[in-house]
matplotlib code that plots the C-alpha trace (Angstrom):
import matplotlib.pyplot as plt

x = [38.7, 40.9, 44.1, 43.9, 40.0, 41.4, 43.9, 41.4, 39.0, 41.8, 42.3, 38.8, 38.4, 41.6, 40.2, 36.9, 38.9, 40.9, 37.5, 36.1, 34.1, 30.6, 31.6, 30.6, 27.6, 26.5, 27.5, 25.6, 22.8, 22.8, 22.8, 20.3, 17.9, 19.2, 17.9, 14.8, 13.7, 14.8, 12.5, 9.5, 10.0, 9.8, 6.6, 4.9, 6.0, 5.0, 1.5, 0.7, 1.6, -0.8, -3.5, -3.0, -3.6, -6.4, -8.0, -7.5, -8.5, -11.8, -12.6, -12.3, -14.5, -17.4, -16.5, -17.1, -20.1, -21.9, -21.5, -22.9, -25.7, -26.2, -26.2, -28.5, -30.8, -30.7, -32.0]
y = [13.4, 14.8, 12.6, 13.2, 11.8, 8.9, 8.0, 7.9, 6.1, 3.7, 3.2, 2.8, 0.0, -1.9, -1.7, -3.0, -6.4, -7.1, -6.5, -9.7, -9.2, -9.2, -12.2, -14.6, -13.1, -12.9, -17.0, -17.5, -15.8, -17.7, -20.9, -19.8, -19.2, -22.4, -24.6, -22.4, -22.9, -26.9, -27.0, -25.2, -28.0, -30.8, -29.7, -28.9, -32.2, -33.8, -31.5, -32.9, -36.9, -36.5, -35.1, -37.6, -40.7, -38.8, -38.4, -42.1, -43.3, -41.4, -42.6, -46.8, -45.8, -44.7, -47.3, -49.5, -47.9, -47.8, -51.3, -52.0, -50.0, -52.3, -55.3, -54.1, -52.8, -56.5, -58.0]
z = [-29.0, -26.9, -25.7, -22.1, -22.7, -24.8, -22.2, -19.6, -21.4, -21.9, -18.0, -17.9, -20.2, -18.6, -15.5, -16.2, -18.2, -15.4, -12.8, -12.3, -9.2, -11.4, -13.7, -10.4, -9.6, -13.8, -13.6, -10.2, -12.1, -15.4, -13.4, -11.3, -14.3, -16.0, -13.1, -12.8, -16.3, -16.4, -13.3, -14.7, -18.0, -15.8, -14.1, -16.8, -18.6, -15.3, -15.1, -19.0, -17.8, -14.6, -16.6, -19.4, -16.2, -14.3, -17.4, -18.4, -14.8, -15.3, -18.5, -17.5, -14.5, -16.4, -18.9, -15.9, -14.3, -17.8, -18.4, -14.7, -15.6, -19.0, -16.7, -14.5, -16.8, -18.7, -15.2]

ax = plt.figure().add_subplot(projection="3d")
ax.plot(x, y, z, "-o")
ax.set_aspect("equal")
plt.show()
């Protein structure tokens, strides 16, 4: 490689180190998607616990209903 292109890659790269314009936005980002993706857990963990008590609440009602049934059909 030629030196002038050496030295300027040089320049190059010690400008982009001491650049840190984009290292707040790339953190704003990260944190961003961090609180996105611990918010999508909790929902779904959520989701799986409401199904988990609709599904219970369902199954003692018919419980219930069936057993009314049995007493009526006793009488």
């Amino acid at each position: 490689m030629r030196p002038a292109a050496m030295q300027a890659l040089r320049r190059l790269s010690g400008r982009l180190r001491r650049d840190e314009a984009g290292a707040v936005t790339v953190e704003w980002v990260v944190l961003t998607a961090g609180v996105v993706a611990m918010a999508a857990g909790i929902t779904a963990f959520l989701a799986d616990e409401g199904q988990a008590t609709l599904r219970d609440h369902l199954r003692t009602t018919l419980d219930q209903a069936t057993q009314t049934l049995d007493t009526l059909d006793e009488d």
